[in-house]
DRENNU-387842 format. One line per 3 residues: number of its first residue (from 1); for each residue x, y, z of C-alpha. Coordinates in steps of 0.1 Angstrom, whole numbers, padded with zeros to 4 digits. Example, Ala and Ser with C-alpha at 12.3 -4.5 7.8 and 13.67 -1.06 7.14 Angstrom:
# residues 2
1> 0123:-0045:0078  0137:-0011:0071
//
This chain:
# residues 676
1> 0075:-0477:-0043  0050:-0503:-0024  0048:-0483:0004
4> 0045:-0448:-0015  0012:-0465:-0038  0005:-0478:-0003
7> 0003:-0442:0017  -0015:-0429:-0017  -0040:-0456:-0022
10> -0051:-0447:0021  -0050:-0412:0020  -0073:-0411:-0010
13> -0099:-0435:0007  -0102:-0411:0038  -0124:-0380:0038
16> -0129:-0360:0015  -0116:-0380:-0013  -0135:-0413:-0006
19> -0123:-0429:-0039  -0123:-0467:-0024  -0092:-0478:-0040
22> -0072:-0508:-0039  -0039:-0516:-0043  -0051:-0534:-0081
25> -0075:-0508:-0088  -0054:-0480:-0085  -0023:-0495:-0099
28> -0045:-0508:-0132  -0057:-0466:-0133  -0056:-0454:-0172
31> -0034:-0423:-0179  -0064:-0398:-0184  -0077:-0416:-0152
34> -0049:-0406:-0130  -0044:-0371:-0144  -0079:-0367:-0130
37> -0070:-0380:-0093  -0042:-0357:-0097  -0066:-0329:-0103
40> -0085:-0339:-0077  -0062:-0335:-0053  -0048:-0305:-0064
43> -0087:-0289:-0065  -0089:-0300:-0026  -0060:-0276:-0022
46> -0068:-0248:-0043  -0108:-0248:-0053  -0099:-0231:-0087
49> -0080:-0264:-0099  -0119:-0280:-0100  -0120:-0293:-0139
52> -0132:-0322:-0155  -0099:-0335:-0177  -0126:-0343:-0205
55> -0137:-0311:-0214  -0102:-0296:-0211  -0072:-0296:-0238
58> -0045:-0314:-0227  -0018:-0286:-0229  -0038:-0265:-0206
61> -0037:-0296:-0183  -0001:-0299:-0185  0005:-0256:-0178
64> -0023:-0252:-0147  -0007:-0284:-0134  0033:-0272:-0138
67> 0022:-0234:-0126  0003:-0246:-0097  0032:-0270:-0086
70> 0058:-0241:-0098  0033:-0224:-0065  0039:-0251:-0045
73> 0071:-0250:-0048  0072:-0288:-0059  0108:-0300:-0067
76> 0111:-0331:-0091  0141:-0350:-0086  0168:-0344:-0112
79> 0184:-0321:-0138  0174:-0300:-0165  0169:-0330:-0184
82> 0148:-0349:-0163  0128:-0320:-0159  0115:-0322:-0196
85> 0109:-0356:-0191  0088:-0346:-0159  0068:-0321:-0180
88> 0066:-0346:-0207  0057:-0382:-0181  0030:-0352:-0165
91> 0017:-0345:-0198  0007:-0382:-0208  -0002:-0391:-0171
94> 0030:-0414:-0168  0029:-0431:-0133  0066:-0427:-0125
97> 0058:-0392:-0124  0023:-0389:-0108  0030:-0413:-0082
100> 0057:-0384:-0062  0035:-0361:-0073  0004:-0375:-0054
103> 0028:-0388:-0029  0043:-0355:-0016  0006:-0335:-0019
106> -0008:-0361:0001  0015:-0358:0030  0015:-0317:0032
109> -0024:-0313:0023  -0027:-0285:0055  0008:-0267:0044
112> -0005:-0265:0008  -0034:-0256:0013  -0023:-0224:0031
115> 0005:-0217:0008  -0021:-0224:-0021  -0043:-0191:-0007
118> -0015:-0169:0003  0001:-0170:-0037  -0037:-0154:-0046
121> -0023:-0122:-0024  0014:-0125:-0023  0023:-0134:-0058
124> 0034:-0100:-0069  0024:-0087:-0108  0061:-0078:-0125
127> 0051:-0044:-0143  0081:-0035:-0172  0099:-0002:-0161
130> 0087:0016:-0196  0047:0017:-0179  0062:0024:-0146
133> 0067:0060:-0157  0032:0069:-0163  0023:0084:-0129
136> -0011:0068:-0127  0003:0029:-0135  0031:0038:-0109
139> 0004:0051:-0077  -0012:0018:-0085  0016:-0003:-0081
142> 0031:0016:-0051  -0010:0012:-0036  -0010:-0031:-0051
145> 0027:-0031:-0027  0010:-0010:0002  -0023:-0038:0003
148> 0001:-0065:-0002  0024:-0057:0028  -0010:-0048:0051
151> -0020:-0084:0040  0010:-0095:0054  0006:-0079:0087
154> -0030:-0088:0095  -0022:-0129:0083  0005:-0127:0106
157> -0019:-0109:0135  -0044:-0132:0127  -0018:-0163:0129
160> -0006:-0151:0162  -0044:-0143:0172  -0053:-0183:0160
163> -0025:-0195:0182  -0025:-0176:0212  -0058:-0196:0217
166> -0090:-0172:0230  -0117:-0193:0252  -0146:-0199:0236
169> -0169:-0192:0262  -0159:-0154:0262  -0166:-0147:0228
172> -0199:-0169:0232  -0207:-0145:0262  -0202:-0112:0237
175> -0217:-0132:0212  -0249:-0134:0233  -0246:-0103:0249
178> -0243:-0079:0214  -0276:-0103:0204  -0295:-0091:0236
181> -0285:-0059:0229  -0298:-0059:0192  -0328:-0074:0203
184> -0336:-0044:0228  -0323:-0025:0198  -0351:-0038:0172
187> -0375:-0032:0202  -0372:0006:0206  -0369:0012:0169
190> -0406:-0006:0171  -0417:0010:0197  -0405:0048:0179
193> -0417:0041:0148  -0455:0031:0167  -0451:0069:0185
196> -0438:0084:0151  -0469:0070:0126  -0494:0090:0152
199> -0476:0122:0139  -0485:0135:0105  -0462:0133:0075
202> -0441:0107:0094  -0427:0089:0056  -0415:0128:0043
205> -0400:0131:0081  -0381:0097:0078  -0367:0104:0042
208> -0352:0141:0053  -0337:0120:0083  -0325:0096:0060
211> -0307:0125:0033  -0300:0139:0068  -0278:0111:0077
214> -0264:0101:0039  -0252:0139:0038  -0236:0132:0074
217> -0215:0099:0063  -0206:0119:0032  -0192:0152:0050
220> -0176:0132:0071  -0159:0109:0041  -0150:0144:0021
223> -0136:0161:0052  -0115:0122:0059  -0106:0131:0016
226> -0096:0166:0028  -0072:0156:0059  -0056:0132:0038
229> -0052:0154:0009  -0035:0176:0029  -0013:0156:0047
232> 0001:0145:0015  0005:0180:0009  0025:0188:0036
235> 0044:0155:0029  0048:0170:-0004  0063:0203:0007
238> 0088:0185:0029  0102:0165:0007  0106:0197:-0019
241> 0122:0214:0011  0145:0189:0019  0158:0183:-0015
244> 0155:0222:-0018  0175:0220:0012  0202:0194:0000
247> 0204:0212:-0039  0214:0244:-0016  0238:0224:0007
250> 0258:0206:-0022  0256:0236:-0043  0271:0258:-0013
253> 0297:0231:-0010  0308:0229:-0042  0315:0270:-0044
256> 0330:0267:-0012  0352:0234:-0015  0384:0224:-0038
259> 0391:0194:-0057  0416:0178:-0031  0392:0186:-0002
262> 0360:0173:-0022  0388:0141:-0030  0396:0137:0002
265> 0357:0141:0018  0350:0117:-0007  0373:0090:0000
268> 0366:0093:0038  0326:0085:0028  0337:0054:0010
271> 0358:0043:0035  0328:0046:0062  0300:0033:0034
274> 0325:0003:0028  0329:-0004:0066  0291:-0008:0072
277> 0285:-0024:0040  0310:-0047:0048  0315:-0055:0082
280> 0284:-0036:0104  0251:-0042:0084  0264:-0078:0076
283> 0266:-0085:0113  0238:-0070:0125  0219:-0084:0097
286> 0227:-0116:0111  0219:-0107:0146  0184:-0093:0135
289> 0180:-0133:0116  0186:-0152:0146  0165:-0133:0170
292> 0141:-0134:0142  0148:-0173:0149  0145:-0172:0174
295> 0112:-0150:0181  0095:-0171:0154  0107:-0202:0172
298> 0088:-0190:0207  0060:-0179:0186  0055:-0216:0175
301> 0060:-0232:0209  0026:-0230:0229  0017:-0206:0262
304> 0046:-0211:0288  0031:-0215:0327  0046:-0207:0358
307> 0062:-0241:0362  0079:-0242:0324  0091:-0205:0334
310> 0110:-0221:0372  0121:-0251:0352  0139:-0228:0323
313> 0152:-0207:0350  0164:-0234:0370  0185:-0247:0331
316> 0198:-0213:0325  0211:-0210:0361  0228:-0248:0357
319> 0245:-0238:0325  0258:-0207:0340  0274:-0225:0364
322> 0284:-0249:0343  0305:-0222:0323  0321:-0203:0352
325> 0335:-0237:0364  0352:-0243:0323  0358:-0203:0327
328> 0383:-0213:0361  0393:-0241:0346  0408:-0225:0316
331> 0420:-0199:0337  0437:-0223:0361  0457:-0241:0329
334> 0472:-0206:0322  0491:-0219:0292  0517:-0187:0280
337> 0508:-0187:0243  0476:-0187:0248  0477:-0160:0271
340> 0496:-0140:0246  0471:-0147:0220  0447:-0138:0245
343> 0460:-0104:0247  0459:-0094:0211  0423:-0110:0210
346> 0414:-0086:0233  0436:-0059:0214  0416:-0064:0186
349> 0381:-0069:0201  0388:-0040:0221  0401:-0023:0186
352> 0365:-0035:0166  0343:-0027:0196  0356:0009:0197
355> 0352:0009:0158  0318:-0001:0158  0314:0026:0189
358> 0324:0051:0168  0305:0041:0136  0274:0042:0154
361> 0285:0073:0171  0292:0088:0134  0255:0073:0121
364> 0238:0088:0153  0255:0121:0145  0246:0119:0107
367> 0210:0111:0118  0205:0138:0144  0220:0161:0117
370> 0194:0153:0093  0167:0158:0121  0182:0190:0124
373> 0182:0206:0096  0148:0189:0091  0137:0210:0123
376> 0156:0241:0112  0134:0244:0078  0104:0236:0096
379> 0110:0264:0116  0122:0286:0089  0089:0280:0074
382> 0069:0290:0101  0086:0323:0107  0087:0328:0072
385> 0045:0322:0071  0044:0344:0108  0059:0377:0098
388> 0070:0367:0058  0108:0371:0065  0142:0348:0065
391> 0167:0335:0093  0197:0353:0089  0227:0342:0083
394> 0262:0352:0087  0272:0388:0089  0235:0397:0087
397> 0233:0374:0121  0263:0396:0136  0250:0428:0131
400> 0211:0417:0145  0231:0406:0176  0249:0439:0176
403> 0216:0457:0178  0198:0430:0199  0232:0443:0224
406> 0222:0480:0219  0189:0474:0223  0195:0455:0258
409> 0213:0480:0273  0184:0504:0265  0163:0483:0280
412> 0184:0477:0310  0183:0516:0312  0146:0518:0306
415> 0142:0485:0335  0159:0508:0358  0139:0542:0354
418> 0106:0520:0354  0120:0504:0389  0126:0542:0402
421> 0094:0550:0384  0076:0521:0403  0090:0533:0439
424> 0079:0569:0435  0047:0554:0422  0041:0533:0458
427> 0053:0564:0475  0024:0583:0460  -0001:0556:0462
430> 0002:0557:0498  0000:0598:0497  -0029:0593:0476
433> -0044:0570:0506  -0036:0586:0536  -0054:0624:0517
436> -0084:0601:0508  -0085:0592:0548  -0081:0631:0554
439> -0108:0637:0528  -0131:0613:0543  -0131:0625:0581
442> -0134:0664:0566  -0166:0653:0545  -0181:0635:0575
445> -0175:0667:0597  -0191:0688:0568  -0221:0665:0566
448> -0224:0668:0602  -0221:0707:0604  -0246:0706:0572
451> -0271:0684:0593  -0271:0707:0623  -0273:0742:0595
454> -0303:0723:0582  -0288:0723:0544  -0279:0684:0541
457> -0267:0678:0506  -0258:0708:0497  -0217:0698:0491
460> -0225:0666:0472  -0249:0684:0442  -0222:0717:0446
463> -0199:0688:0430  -0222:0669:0409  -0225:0704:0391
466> -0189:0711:0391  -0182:0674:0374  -0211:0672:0352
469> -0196:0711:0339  -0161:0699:0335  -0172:0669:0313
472> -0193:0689:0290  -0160:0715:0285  -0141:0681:0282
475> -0165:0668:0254  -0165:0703:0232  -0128:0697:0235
478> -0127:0661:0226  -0150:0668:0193  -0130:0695:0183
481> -0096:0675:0182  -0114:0650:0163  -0129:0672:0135
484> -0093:0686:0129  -0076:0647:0132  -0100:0638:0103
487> -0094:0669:0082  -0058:0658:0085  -0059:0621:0080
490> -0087:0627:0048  -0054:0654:0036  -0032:0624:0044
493> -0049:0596:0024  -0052:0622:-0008  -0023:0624:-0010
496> -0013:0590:-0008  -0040:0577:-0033  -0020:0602:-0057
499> 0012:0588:-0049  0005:0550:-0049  -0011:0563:-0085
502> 0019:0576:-0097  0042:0549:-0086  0023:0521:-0101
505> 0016:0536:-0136  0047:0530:-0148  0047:0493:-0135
508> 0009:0486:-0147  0024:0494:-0181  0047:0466:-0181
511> 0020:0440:-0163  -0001:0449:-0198  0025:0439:-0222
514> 0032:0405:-0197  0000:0400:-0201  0000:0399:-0238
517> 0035:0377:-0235  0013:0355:-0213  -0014:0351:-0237
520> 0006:0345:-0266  0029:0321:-0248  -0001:0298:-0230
523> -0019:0302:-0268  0018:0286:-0282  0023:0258:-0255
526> -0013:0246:-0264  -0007:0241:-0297  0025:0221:-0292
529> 0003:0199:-0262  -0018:0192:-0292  0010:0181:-0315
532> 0027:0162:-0287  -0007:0146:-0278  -0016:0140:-0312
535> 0018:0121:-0321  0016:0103:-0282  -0014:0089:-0296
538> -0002:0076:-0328  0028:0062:-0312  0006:0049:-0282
541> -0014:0026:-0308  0008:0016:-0332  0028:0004:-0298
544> -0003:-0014:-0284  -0008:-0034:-0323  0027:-0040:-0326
547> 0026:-0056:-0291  -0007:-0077:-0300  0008:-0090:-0328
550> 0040:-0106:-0308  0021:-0115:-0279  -0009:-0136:-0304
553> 0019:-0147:-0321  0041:-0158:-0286  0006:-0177:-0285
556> 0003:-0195:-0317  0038:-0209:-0309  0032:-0220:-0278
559> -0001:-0239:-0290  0023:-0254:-0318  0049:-0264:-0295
562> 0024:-0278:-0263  0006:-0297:-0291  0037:-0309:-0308
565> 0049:-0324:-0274  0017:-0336:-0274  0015:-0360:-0303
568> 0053:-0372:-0293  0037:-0383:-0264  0010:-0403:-0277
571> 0031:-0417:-0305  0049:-0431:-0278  0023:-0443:-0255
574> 0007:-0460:-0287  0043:-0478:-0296  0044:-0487:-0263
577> 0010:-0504:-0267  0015:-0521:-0298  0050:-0533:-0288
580> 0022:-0552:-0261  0002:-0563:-0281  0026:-0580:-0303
583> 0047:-0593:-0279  0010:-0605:-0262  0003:-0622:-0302
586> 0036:-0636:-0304  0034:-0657:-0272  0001:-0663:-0277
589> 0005:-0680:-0313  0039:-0698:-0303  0041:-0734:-0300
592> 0068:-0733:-0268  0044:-0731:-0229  0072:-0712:-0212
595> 0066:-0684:-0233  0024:-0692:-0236  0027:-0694:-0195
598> 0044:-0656:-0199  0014:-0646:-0216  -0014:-0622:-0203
601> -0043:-0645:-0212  -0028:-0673:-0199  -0022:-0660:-0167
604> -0055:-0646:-0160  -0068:-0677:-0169  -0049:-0696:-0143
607> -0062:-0665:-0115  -0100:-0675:-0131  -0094:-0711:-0122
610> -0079:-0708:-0089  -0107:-0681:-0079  -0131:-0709:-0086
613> -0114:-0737:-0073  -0115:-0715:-0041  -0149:-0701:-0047
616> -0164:-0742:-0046  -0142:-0749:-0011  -0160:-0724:0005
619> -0194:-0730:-0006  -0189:-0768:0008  -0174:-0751:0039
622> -0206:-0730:0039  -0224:-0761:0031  -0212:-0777:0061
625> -0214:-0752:0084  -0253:-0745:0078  -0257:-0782:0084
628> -0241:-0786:0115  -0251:-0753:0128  -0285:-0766:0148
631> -0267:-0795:0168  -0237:-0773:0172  -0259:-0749:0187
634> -0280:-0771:0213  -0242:-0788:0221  -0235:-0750:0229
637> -0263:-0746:0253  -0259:-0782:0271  -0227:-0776:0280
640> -0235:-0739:0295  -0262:-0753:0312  -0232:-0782:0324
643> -0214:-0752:0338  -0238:-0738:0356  -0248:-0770:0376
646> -0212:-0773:0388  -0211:-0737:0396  -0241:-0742:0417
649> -0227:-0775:0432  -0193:-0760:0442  -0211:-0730:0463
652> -0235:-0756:0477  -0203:-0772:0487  -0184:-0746:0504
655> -0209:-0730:0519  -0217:-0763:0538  -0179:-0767:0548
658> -0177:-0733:0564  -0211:-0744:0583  -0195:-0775:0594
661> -0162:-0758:0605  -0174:-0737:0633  -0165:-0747:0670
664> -0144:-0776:0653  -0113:-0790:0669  -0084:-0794:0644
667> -0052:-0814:0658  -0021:-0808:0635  0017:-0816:0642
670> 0006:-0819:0684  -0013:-0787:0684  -0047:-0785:0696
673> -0069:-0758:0676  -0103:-0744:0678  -0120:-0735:0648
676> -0151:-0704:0658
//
């Protein structure tokens, strides 16, 4: 407990507390008093926890405290019991209690802090299942989940971002870089609105630019709307044509199917649904945990080098070897039961590998099924939007492949004339050339006979009036076919327009008297919308009263019941008191000095004396020392200046014996020696 008040007492003096505690000070702390360290604390971990106790009633102490640590996920030691003694020793600012309390904030401040701010975002609203089925309550939910699950995503990129550990100087370099480039920025804007104020009605210029661009960021915000509008759309239409497309499946199957076959199908899909319940997703469940362990573990570790990558290698190769050499060792034992246990092991890993094989085999298949028929009424859809018509299916299938056969060898036939067609076509093409060659040579020998005649030209306008006659017979011809084509088609569409008439007489009839169902039906419907409206909204407010009542009333009992805990636990803080105060009286008054020496005043008392007794030592001490500080002082210097002389005497010293020395002959144990 010493140590505990201890850690407190120095973690609170440290920034940004800066209470300057003692040991006596904090342990001689009032209730109220330590309530507001404990709020003080809790504040420096969530900002929203900044109250002054005094102005605040102490059962909303007591519940921000308790939902706060309920956040925190703060465990008091004990059972249910001692967990109403905890809300009741936090309630009246018991020290048993706080003490943990401060105790385990003050050694997590960093994790609490973080876990404080992500509770603001990841605390998720519980909305009752009656308001779920209002469609506008439930989008806002399912949106609330989406942000909450993106808020996930970008603390955890922003985490990984934070530790991964970007140099500073590189985003200094940007930093500086984007600030030139706004600088040149706020330069040419200056320098275009100078050339723009020369022009006339420059300010009704600049506002149609500015409309200009609003307009822009708007169309391009309503044609954003418009995308996603119709992507959900076309999410919406896939999902009615998959359940379309699974109503018509199980609906086919059930004409189709009997009892024992449906039994039987049935039984197989709980068998399968059982295995990977069971067995499968457990497993890989588990698998997906520890590599998510694992992940989160190299995550955590900081940036591997080149060296820590060798040195990891180097392990993993060591422990390879290390279990190849148990591997032969085992193998070397060969011990005969535990070969044949060996052999069913492997029987019956072999048995659950080819198990799980086939499972996922059976998923796969079930999956690429479902991507299937996915694809299948895609496609139906867009043929059915090309030319407005259905697959076929069954016999109608047979019979378009009969034809497509007919209609093959046809074409085969018609492949074959076109070839023969084709050949006689080249064969004529190179008539057709080699009579153009003729025709050439006998027009240049004309020209040339025409030159020396003296009538040059003569052939060439012969022709020109010989074509220019044949295309004015060919345009009376033309206009005459066309008169008598629109004389028919004008007889033609008569007598269509009369038919059409005829046909839909009869059926405009019957759209009249729809319409008039129509009317009276939409006139009917909207008088029962109003009735159903009408009672909604009675219901709807009679609802919302009846739930104000219980909910003030779920208040007024909780006020009663925070405040009756309340005065239980001043009642017995004050007995407490008094049972101290008498027991203070009573061996104040008695005549026995064991019991007066027990005593509060007496014992302060005897602290006031020694303090003093101490307090008068150390002022003679003082005394003393002031006297004797002058002598003390020039002793100090005398004998410095004592040191200094025989520092100065011993060089003096050896610097004359090494004068002395040189040349010198030194005799020692028979041996002459010369000294340089």
């Amino acid at each position: 407990m010493s140590d505990q008040i201890k850690f407190i007492v120095d973690s609170l003096n440290k920034e940004p507390f800066r209470k300057n505690y003692n040991l006596i000070t904090f342990d001689s702390l009032e209730p109220m008093q330590l309530l507001q360290v404990l709020s003080d604390v809790l504040a420096e971990i969530d900002p929203k926890q900044l109250v002054d106790l005094r102005e605040e009633m102490p059962e909303q102490t007591a519940k921000r405290m308790l939902s706060l640590l309920g956040i925190l996920k703060y465990k008091p030691s004990g059972n249910a019991t001692d967990m109403t003694t905890f809300r009741q020793g936090l309630v009246i600012g018991s020290k048993p209690v706080i003490y943990p309390v401060l105790h385990w904030l003050l050694q997590r401040t960093n994790e609490l802090k973080k876990r404080a701010y992500l509770a603001r975002f990841l605390i998720k609203l519980e909305v009752p299942s009656e308001f779920l089925q209002d469609e506008t309550v439930a989008d806002t939910n399912k949106q609330y989940e989406e942000l909450m699950e993106a808020f996930k995503t970008l603390h955890k990129e922003y985490e990984q971002l934070k530790a991964s550990g970007f140099s500073t100087a590189e985003i200094r370099k940007d930093i500086s870089a984007m600030e030139e480039e706004k600088d040149q920025l706020i330069k040419r804007v200056e320098h275009l609105k100078k050339r723009v104020e020369t022009a006339q009605n420059y300010q009704w210029m600049l506002k149609i630019a500015r409309q200009l661009r609003v307009e822009k960021e708007r169309e391009e915000y309503l044609a954003q709307q418009k995308q996603e509008q119709k992507n959900q759309l076309f999410h919406a239409v896939q999902r009615l044509q998959r359940v379309q497309n699974q109503l018509k499946s199980m609906r086919q199957a059930a004409a189709d199917a009997k009892p024992e076959s449906l039994m039987k199908r049935l039984e197989e899909e709980i068998k399968f649904n059982l295995y990977m319940v069971t067995e499968k997703f457990p497993k890989e469940l588990e698998n997906k945990k520890k590599e998510l362990h694992f992940l989160q573990k190299v995550v955590s570790e900081p940036a591997m080098g080149h060296s820590d990558l060798l040195e990891l290698e180097s392990k993993i190769n060591e422990i390879n070897t290390e279990i190849n050499q148990l591997i032969e060792k085992k193998m070397m034992r060969n011990e005969p039961i535990e070969g044949k246990l060996s052999l069913y092991r492997q029987q019956a890993s072999i048995i659950s590998r080819k198990k799980e094989a086939k499972a996922e085999e059976l998923q796969e298949a079930k999956e690429k099924l479902a991507s299937l028929e996915r694809e299948a009424s895609v496609k139906r859809n867009q043929t059915r939007e090309f030319d407005g018509t259905e697959v076929l299916k069954g016999d109608e299938f047979k019979r378009y492949v009969s034809k497509l056969r007919s209609k093959s060898i046809v074409f085969k036939k018609k492949h074959q004339i076109i070839a023969e067609l084709k050949a006689e076509f080249g064969l004529l093409q190179r008539t057709e050339e080699l009579l153009k060659q003729r025709h050439e040579n006998i027009q240049q020998q004309l020209q040339t006979m025409e030159e020396k005649k003296g009538i040059s030209g003569y052939s060439y306008t012969q022709e020109e009036l010989e074509r220019v006659s044949a295309l004015k017979s060919e345009v009376d011809e033309m206009k005459g076919r066309t008169l008598d084509d629109m004389s028919e088609m004008v007889k033609k569409l008569n007598s269509l327009v009369s038919e059409k008439k005829s046909a839909l007489a009869s059926v405009i009839k019957e759209l009249r008297q729809l319409r008039q169902k129509c009317q009276e039906l939409t006139q009917e419907c909207d008088e029962k919308k109003s009735q159903y409206d009408s009672c909604a909204a009675g219901l709807e407010s009679n609802r919302s009263k009846l739930e104000q009542e219980v909910r003030r009333l779920r208040e007024e009992c909780l006020q009663e019941e925070s405040r009756y805990h309340y005065t239980n636990c001043m009642i017995k803080n004050l007995e407490v008191q008094l049972r101290r105060a008498t027991d203070e009286m009573k061996a104040y008054i008695s005549s026995d000095q064991q019991e007066k020496r027990k005593a509060i005043r007496e014992q302060y008392t005897k602290n006031i004396a020694e303090q003093e007794n101490l307090g008068k030592k150390l002022r003679e001490k003082q005394k003393v020392v002031r006297e004797s500080h002058g002598p003390n002082m020039k002793q100090a210097k005398m004998w410095r200046d004592l040191q200094q002389l025989m520092e100065c005497k011993k060089q003096c010293f050896l610097k004359q014996q090494s004068q002395t020395s040189i040349g010198q002959v030194i005799q020692e144990g028979g041996e002459d020696r010369l000294i340089l």
